[in-house]
C-alpha positions in Angstrom: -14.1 32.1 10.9 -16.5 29.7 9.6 -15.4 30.2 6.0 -12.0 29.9 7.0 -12.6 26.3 8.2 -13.9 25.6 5.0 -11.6 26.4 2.7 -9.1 24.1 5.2 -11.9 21.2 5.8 -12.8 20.8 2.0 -9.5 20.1 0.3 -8.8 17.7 3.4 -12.0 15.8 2.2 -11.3 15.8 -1.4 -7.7 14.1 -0.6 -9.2 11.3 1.4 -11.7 10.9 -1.1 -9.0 10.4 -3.8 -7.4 8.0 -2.1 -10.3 5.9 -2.0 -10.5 3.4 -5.1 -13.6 2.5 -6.6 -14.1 -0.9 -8.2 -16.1 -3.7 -8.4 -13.6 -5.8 -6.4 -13.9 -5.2 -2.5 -11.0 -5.9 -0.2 -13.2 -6.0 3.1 -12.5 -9.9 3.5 -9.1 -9.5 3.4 -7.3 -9.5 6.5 -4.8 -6.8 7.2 -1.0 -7.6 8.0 1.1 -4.7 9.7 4.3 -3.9 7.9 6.3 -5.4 10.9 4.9 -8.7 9.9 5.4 -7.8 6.3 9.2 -7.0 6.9 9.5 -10.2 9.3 7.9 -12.3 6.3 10.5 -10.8 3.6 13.2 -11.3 5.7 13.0 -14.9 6.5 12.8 -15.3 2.7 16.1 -14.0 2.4 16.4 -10.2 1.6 18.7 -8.1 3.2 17.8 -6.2 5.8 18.8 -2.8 4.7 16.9 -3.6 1.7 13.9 -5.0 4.1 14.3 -1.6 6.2 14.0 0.3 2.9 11.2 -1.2 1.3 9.0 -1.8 4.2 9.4 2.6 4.9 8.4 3.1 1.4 5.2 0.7 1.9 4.1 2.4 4.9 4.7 5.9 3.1 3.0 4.7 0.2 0.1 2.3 0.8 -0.4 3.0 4.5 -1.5 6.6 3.6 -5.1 5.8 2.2 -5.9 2.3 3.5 -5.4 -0.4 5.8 -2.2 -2.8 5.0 -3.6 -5.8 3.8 -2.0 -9.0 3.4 -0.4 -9.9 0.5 -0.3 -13.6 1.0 -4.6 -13.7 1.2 -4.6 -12.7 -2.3 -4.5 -14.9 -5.8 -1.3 -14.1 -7.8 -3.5 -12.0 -10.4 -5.7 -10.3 -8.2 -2.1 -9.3 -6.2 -1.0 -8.1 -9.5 -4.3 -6.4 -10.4 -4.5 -4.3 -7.3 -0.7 -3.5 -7.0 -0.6 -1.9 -10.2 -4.0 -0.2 -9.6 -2.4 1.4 -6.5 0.7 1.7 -7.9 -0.9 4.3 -10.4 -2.8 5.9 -7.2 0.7 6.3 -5.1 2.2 7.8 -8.1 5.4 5.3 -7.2 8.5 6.3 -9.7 9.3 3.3 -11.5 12.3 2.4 -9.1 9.8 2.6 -6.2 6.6 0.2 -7.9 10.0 -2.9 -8.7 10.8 -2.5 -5.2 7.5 -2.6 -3.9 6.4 -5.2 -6.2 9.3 -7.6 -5.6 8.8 -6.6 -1.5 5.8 -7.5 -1.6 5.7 -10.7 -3.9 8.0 -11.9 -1.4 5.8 -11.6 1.7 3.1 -13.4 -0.8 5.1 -16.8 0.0 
């Protein structure tokens, strides 16, 4: 029995410990944003809300699978840019998925 649990426990481990990025740059001062507030921000800026609907879902999928959601808007344009295509590489996004993403979340950064 014991075994068994291990070969179940370890590769659960090894996941979670891909997800995890390791970098000089540390993200614990940054404060998180749910993706409600994300999709409320985009909105108001004008997008669609299909679009809005669809895009938030994908960042939840996506980004809310190894980490916290943190706020787009707390972050200098090229650290934004630094870290989205960091995780962007992580998430394995298609390319359709990473311009979505990108322009989603570029517009919650206003």
């Amino acid at each position: 029995m014991q075994s068994f649990f291990c070969k179940l426990a370890l590769p659960a481990v090894l996941v979670m410990a891909g997800c995890a990025t390791s970098s000089s740059l540390s993200n614990a001062n940054v404060p998180e944003a749910h993706p409600r507030l994300i999709a409320t921000r985009v909105q108001s800026s004008g997008w669609p809300e299909k679009e809005t609907h669809r895009a938030s879902a994908l960042y939840a999928l996506k980004c809310g699978r190894c980490h916290k959601f943190y706020d787009p808007a707390a972050y200098a344009s090229d650290d934004w840019d630094m870290w989205f295509h960091k995780m962007s590489r992580k998430a394995k996004l298609e390319p359709a998925q990473e311009k979505l993403l990108s322009e989603y979340l570029g517009a919650a950064q206003k």
